[in-house]
N, C-alpha and C positions, 0 to 999 in steps of 0.2 A: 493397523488401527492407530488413529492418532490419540496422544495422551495430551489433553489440554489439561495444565496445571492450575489446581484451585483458587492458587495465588493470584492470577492474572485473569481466569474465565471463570462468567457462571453460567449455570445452566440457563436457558430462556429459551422455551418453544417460539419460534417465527413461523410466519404463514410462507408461502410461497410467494404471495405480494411485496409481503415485507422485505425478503430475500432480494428480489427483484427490484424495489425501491432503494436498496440500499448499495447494490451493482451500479443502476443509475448514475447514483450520485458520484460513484469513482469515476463513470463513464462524463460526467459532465466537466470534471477537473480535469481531464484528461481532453477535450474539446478546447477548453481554456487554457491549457497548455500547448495544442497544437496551433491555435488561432495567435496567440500572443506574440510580437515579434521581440521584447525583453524576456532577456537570457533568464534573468532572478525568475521573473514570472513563470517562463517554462519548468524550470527547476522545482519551486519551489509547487505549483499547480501539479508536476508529473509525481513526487512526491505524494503528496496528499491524495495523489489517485491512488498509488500502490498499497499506501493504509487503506483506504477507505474500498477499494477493491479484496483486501484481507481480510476486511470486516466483514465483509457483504460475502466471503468462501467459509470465512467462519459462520455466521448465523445460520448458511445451510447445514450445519453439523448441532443448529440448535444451542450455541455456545453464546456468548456474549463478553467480551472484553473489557474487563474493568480498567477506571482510568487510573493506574496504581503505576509509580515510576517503574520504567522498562518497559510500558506495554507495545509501546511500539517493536521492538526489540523483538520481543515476541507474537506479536502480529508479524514481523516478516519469517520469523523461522518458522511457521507455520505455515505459511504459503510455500517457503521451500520446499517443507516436507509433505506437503497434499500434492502439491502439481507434483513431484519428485523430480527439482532442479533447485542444487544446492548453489547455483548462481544468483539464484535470489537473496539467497542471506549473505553472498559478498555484496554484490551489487548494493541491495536495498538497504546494509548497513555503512557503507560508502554515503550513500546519501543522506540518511540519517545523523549519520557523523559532521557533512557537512552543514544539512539544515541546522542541525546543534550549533555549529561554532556562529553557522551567521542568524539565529535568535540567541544565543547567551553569552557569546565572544566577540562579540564586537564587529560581527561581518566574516562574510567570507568572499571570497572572489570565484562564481559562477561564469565559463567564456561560452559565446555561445555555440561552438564543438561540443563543450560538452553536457551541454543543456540539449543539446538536440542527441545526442549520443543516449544521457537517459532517458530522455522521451520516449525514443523509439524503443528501448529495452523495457520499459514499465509498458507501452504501446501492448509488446508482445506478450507481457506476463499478465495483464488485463485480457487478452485473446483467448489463453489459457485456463483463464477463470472461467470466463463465459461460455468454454465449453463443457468447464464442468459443473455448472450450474444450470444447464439445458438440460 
């Protein structure tokens, strides 16, 4: 059983559509990540799949994610701990850490190894999800 902390989630019944509209949307940042041939771009689009893919595992649990500092942080140890691969909470707070420095530090330097590196890893953990959302 997972414990979603009051701090960070609240309760919110979603349909099945909603659930599915909200998959979607990881899945379309995640298209725009693979179509894009800027490294930032892939980055920072594979990214924003991996949250928005987290949202859309959590809603199935009927939970809903407040925008309170950390929640990303905790939208990905959640996904760790639903699919049960604690690679995610390395990986997805690696990129976390790096979107941080290049929205509030001044930049960060994305190659594109390894923009394509996390692509294909959020690729896989989006794959993941959508099996257990079927």
């Amino acid at each position: 059983m997972i414990k979603f902390d009051d701090k960070y989630f609240k309760d919110f019944v979603f349909t099945g559509e909603q659930v599915l509209k909200n998959f979607e949307n990881a899945m379309k940042d995640m298209r725009i990540a693979c179509e894009d041939k800027i490294a930032d771009v892939k980055f920072t689009y594979s990214y924003d799949a991996l949250i928005k893919g987290g949202i859309a595992l959590i809603s199935r649990y009927n939970k809903k994610i407040k925008s309170v500092p950390g929640h990303h942080i905790k939208i990905i140890e959640v996904i760790a701990k639903i699919i049960g691969d604690e690679t995610v909470a390395v990986i997805g707070n690696a990129m976390r850490v790096k979107r941080n420095m290049d929205f509030y530090g001044g930049g960060a330097e994305v190659t594109e190894k390894e923009a394509r590196e996390y692509m294909d890893y959020v690729d896989g953990v989006l794959n993941k999800i959508k099996d257990l959302l079927a």
